[in-house]
C-alpha positions in Angstrom: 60.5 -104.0 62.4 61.6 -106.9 60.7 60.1 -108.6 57.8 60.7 -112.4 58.0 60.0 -115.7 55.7 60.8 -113.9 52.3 60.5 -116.3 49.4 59.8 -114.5 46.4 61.6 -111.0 46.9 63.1 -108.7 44.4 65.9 -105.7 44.7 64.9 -104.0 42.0 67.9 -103.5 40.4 68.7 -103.4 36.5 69.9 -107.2 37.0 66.5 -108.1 38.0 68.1 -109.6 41.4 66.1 -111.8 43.7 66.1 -112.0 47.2 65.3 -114.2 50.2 65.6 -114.2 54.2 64.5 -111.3 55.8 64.9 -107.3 56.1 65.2 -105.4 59.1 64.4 -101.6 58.8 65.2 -98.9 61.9 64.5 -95.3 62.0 62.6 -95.8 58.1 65.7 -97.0 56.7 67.0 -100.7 55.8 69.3 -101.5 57.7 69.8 -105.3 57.1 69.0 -107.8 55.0 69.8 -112.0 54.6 69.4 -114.7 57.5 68.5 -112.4 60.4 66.1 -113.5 63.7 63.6 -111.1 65.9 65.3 -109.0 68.1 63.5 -108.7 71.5 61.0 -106.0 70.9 61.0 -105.7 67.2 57.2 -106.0 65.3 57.9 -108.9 63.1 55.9 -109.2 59.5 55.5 -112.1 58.0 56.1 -112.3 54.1 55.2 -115.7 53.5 52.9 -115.8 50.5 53.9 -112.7 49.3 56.5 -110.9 46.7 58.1 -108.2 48.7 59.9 -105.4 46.7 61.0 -102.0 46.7 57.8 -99.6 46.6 56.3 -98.6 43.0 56.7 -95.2 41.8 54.6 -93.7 39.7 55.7 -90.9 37.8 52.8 -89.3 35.7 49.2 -89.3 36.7 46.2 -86.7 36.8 44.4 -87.6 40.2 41.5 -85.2 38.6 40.5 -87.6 36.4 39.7 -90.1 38.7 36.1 -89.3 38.9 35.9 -88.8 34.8 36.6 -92.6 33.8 34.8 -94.3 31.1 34.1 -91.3 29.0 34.5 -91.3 25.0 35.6 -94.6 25.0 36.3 -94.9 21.8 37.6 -91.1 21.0 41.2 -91.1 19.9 43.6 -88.7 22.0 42.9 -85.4 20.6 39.3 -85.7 20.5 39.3 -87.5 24.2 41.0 -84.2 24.9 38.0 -82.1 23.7 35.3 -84.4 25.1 36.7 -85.1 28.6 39.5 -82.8 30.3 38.8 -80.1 28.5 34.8 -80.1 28.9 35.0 -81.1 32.2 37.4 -79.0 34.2 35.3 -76.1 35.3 32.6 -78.3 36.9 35.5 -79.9 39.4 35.1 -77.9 42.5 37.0 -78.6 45.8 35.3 -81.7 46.9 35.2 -83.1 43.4 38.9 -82.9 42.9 39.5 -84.1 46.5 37.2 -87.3 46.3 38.8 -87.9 42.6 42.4 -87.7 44.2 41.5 -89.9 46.8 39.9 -92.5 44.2 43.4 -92.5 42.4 45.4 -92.8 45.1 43.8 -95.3 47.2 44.0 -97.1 44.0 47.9 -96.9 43.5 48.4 -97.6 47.2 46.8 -100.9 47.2 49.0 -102.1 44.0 51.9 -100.8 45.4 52.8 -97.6 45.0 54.6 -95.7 47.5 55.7 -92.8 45.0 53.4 -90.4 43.3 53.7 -87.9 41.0 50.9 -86.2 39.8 51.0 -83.8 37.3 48.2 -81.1 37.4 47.8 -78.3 34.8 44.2 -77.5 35.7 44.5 -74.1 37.9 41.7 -71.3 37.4 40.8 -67.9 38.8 37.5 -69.7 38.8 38.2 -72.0 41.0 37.9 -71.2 45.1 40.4 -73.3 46.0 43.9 -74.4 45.6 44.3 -77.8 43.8 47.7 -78.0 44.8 46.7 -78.1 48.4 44.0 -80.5 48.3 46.5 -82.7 46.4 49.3 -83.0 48.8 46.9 -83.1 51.8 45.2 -85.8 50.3 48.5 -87.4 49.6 49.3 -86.8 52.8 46.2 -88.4 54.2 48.0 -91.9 52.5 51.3 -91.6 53.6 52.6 -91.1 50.3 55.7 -89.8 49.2 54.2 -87.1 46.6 55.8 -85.0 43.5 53.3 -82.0 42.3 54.4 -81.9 38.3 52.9 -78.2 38.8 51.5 -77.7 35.5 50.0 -74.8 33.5 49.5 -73.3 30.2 49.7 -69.9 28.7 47.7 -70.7 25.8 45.2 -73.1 25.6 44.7 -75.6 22.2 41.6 -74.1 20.3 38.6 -76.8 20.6 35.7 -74.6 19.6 33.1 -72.4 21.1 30.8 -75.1 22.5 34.5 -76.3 25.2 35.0 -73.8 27.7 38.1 -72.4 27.2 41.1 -73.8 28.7 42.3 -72.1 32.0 45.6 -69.8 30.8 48.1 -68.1 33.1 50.6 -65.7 32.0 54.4 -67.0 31.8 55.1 -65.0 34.6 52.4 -65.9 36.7 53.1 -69.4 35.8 56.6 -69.1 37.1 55.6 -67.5 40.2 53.0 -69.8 41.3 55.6 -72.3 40.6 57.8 -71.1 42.9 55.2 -70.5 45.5 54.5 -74.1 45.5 58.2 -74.8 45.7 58.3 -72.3 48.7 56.0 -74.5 50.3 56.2 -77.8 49.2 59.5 -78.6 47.9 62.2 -80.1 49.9 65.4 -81.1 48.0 66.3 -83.8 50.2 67.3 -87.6 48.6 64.5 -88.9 50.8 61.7 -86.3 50.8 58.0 -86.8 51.5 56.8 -83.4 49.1 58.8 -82.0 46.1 57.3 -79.5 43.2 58.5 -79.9 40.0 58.1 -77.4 37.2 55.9 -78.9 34.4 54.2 -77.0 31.7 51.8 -78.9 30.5 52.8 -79.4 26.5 55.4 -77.3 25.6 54.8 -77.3 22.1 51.2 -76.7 22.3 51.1 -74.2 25.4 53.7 -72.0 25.7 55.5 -69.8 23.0 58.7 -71.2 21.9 60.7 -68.1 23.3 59.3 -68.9 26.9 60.7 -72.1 27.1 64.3 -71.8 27.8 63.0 -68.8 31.0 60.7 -71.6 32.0 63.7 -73.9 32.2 66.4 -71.3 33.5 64.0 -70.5 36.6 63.2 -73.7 37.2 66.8 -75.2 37.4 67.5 -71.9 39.7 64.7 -72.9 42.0 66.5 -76.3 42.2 63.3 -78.1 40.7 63.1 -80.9 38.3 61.2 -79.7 34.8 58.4 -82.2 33.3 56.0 -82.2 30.2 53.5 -84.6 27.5 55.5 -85.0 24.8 55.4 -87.0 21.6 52.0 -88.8 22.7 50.6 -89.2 19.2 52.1 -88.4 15.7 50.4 -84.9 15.7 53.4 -83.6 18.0 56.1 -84.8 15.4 54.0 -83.0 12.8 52.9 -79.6 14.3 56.9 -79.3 15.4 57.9 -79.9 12.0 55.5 -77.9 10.3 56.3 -74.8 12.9 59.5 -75.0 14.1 61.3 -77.5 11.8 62.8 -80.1 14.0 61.2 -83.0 15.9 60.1 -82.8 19.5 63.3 -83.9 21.0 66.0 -82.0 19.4 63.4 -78.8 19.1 63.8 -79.3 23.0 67.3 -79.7 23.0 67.7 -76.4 21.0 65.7 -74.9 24.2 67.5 -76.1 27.0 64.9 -78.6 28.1 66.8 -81.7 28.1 69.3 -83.2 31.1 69.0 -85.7 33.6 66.4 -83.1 35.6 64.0 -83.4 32.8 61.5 -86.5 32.0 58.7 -86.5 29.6 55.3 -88.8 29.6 54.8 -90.8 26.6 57.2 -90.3 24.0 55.0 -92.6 21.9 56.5 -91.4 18.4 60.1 -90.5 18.8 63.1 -91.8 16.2 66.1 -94.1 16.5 68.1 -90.3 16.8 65.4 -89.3 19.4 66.0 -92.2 21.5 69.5 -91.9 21.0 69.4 -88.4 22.2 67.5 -88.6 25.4 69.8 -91.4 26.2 72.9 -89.5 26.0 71.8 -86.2 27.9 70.1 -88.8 30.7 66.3 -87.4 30.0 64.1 -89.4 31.0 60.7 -91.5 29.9 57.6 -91.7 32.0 56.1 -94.6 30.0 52.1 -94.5 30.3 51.6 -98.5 28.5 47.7 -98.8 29.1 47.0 -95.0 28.6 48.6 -95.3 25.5 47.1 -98.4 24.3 43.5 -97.4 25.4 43.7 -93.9 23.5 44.8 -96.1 20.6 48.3 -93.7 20.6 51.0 -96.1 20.4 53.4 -97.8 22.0 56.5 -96.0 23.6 59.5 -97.6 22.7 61.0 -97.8 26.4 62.8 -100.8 25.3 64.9 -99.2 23.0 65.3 -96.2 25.9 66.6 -98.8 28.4 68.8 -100.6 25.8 70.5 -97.4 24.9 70.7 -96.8 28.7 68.6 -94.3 29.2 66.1 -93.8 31.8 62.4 -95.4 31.4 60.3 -95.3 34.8 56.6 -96.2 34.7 53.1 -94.4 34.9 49.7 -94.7 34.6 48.3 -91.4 33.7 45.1 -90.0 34.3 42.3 -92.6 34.9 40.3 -90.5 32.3 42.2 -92.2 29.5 43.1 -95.1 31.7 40.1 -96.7 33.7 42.6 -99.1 35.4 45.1 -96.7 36.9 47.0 -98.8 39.2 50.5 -99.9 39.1 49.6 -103.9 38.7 47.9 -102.9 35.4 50.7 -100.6 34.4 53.0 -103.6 34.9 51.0 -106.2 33.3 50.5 -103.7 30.4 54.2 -102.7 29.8 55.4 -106.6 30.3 52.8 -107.5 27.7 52.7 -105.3 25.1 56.0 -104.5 24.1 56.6 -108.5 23.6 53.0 -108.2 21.3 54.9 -105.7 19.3 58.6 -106.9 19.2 58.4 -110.6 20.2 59.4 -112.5 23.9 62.9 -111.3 24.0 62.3 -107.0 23.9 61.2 -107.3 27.9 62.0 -109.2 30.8 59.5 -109.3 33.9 63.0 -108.1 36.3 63.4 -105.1 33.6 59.5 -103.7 33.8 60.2 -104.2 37.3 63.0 -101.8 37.4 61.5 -99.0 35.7 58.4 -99.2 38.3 61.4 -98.9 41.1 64.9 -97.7 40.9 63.8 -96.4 37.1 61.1 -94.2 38.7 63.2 -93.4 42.0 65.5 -91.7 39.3 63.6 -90.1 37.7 61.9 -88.2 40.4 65.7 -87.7 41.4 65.0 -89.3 44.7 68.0 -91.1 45.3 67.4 -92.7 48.5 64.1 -95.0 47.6 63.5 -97.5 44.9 65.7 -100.2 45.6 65.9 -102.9 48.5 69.3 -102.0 49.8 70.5 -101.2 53.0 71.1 -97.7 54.0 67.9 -96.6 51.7 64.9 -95.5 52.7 62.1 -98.7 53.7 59.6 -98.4 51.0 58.4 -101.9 50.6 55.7 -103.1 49.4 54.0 -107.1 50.1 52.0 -108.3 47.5 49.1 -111.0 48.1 49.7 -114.4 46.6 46.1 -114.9 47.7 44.6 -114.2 44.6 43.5 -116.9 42.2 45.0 -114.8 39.4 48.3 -115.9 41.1 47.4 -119.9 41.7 49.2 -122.1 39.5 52.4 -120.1 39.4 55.6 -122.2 38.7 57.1 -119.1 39.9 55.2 -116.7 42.1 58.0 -114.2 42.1 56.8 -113.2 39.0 53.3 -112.2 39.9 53.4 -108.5 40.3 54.5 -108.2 36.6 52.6 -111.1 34.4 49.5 -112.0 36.2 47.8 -108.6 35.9 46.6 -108.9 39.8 49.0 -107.3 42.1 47.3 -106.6 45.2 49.0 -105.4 48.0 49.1 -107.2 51.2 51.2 -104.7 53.9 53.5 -101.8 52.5 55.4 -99.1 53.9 57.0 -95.7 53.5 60.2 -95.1 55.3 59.3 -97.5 57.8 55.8 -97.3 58.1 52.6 -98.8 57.4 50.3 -97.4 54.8 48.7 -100.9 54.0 48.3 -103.7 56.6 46.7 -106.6 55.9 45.1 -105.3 52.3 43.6 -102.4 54.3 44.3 -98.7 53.8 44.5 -97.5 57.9 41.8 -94.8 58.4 39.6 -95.1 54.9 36.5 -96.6 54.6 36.1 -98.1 50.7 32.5 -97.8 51.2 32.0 -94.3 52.2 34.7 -93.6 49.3 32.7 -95.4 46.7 29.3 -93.9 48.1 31.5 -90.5 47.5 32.6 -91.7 43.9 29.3 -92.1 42.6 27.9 -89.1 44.1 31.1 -86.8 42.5 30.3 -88.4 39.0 26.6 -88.2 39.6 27.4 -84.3 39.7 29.5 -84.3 37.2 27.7 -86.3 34.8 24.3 -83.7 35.4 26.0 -81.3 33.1 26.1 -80.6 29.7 28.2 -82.4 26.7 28.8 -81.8 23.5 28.6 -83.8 21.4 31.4 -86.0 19.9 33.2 -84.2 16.8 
């Protein structure tokens, strides 16, 4: 294939470098880029009108939540907590959690992402399935290169009698359905379609302090990346303080749980010396902007990360706490709000765009995608000028990141299409909506109690 006429492109690179001409890509990889003309035989795709760059990654999500959006709007993180996860979980049976996943993901694919990683903590004995599977056959369905952020708890946070009680493993069991998944799932290679990563779901909160360092031993052993929430409101700061006398980051430091195989979502309320420290052992940020912002958390300060040269990718967390979990919001919000908070000059449009690309690519420790480049993988992704949103643009490169309205008009992983012409191949939106509203129909017929 090659893709021709390229205006507006972007390498995604920390420079922020541009790009025009054309790429070629053979056997999924790019293996040319500049002035280049059809060979005889070769599909040809047409970028005019479009901003071609690397494919998005998204490195935090909870696909689950997809059919729970709009719920306690107005309920701040711990109380959203209560209200929605944590109500809701046992009433998600197999089709429930394979509609939401699809909802979620047919949303990130048509904004661009060709990188998922979902991190799900939600596995019960009551349950007669296994989420993992549905996820990475659902994710499979898309073409998506997908990351299970295999998550679990062996204590559950206290909300009361009247929320059913969170679903616990043991740390042993944890670790071996970890690595069960990882038997199955995981494949170390730079370019891989499935990998498991080892995520406990808030370390602080879920697992005793003297479990933590086996957690992280094992899962280094098994070759797998470890991931965690952590810092996503001032209540982490002050529980670590109050029971184990450091903050988050160097309380996780002292346990082994820092390196350039770890990354955390949120980091919302972390110090100068925080910052500084993830920096300097390469740990990594999966910054969740519009999450944040709607829960009314905070803002994460990824600027400060990527100054310090650390790594920042981006996410947009479950749509539960996010009703517009796609990547074009996540890059409108990240673009937008740290220049609210710190004035025009703390982000660049080139810089957000990094962290969705290369940023995430290294985070997931997936070498081989993120950047346009030959000799990586072709994840590419085309997005639609058409959009009024976009009219008006002195400079249309910029689109994907300030206008708030990235649609996707073709994309690809390793070489193929998983979006022609604004169209996911195989799924019909309409039967998917007509499923949507009958999952949170179901859902919505049981009980809640009422907000605290």
């Amino acid at each position: 294939m090659l893709i021709t006429n390229i205006e507006h492109g972007w390498t995604g690179d920390p420079a922020g470098t541009r790009l025009t001409g054309a790429i070629r890509v053979e056997g999924g990889i790019i293996t040319a880029m500049g002035d280049l003309s059809p060979r005889p035989g070769e599909e040809v795709l047409d970028a005019r009108g479009c901003v071609v760059t690397p494919g998005l990654v998204n490195t935090h999500h909870h696909l689950f939540q997809s059919a729970l959006k709009g719920l306690s709007i107005n309920a701040p993180l711990d109380s959203w907590l209560e209200q929605v996860p944590y109500t809701y979980w046992p009433a998600l049976d197999e089709e429930g959690l394979r509609i939401s996943a699809r909802i979620g993901l047919a949303e990130l694919v048509l904004s661009g992402a060709t990188t998922v990683c979902d991190h799900h903590y939600v596995f019960s004995d009551r349950y007669a399935y296994d989420p993992a599977e549905v996820l990475f056959q659902e994710a499979a369905r898309f073409g998506l290169r997908f990351v299970l952020a295999r998550g679990g708890m062996a204590r559950g946070r206290d909300f009361g009698p009247h929320v059913p009680a969170p679903p616990t493993e043991s740390v042993a069991g944890f670790l071996d359905a970890v690595a069960q998944a990882a038997a199955r799932w995981h494949d170390p290679a730079p370019d891989a379609m499935t990998r498991v990563a080892c995520a406990p779901t808030t370390p602080n909160f879920n697992f005793p302090p003297g479990a933590l360092p086996e957690i992280a031993q094992e899962a280094r052993r098994l070759g797998l990346r470890l991931h965690a929430h952590l810092s996503e409101n001032t209540a982490y700061a002050a529980q670590t303080l109050r029971d184990f006398g450091k903050r988050p980051v160097p309380w996780l430091a002292y346990l082994g749980w820092l390196g350039s195989d770890v990354w955390f979502a949120h980091l919302v309320d972390i110090s100068p010396e925080e910052v500084a420290l993830l920096a300097e052992t390469g740990t990594a940020m999966a910054h969740c902007p519009q999450a944040n912002a709607r829960l009314g958390s905070g803002i994460a300060p990824a600027p400060a990360l990527h100054r310090a040269g650390g790594t920042v990718s981006l996410a947009v967390d479950g749509a539960g706490a996010n009703e517009a979990a796609d990547m074009g919001g996540a890059l409108y919000s990240a673009f937008t709000l740290h220049r609210a908070a710190q004035g025009v000059a703390a982000i660049s449009p080139g810089t957000i765009l990094h962290w969705a690309t290369m940023g995430g690519a290294k985070t997931l420790g997936l070498p081989a995608i993120g950047e346009l480049a030959t000799g990586k993988a072709a994840d590419i992704a085309l997005f639609d000028l058409d959009h009024p949103r976009n009219f008006g643009l002195h400079d249309p490169g910029l689109a994907p990141m300030v206008t708030g309205a990235a649609r996707v008009r073709h994309s690809m992983v390793a070489g193929r299409l998983i979006v022609r012409d604004g169209r996911v191949p195989g799924l019909d939106l309409a039967a998917l909506a007509r499923d949507a509203a009958l999952t949170t129909g179901k859902l919505a017929r049981r009980p809640v109690p009422e907000p605290v």
